[in-house]
C-alpha positions as CSV (number, residue, x, y, z in Angstrom):
1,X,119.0,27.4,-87.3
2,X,119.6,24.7,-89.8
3,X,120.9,25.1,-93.8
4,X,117.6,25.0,-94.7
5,X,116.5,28.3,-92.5
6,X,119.3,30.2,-94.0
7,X,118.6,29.1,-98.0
8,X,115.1,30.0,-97.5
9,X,115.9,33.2,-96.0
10,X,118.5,33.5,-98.7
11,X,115.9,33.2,-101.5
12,X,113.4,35.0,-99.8
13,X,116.4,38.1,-100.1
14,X,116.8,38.4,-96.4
15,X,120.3,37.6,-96.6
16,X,122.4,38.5,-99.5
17,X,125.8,37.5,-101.1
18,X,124.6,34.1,-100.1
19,X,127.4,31.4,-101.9
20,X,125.9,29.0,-104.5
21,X,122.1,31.7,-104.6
22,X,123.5,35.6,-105.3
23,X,127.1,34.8,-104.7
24,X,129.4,32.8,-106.6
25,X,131.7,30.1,-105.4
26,X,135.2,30.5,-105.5
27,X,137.5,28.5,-105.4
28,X,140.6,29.2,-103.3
29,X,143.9,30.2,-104.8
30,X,145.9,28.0,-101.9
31,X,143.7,25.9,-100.2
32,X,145.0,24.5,-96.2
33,X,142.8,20.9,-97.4
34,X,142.2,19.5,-100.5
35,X,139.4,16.5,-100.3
36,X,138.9,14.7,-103.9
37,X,135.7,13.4,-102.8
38,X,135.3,11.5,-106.2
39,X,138.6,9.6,-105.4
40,X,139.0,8.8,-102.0
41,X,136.5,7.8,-99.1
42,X,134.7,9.5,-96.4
43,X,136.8,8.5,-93.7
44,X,139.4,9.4,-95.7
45,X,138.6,13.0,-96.1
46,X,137.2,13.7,-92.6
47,X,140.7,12.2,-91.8
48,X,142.5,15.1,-93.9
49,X,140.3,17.3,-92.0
50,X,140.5,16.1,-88.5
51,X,144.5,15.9,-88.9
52,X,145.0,20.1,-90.3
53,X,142.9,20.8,-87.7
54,X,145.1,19.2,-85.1
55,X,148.2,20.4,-86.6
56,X,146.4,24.1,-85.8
57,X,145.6,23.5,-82.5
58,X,141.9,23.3,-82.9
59,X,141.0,19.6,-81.8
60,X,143.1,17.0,-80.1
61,X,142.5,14.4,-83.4
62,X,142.7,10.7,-82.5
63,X,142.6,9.6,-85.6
64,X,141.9,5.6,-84.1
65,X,138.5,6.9,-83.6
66,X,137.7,7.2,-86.9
């Protein structure tokens, strides 16, 4: 199921505490990435990303791919 399904379930009440409808955003106290979208690029970012979840053991990152 797509975003989509799950915001118009969400609306519809089907699924509650659902962030940014019936449950706020927060934002974390110590975050593991910090992505300033308005400052840096994409590739960037998804770099950020793709390297802390390396460093946990989640993907093998080869960042040349990018």
């Amino acid at each position: 199921m797509g975003i989509k399904g799950l915001y118009k379930k969400a609306r519809a009440e089907k699924i509650k505490h659902f962030t940014g409808l019936d449950d706020p955003y927060e934002i974390p106290l110590c975050a593991e990435v910090e992505c300033k979208t308005n400052e840096e690029s994409v590739a960037e970012s998804a770099t950020k990303v793709l390297e802390k979840l390396g460093k946990l053991g989640y993907i093998v990152a080869r960042l040349n791919d990018l």
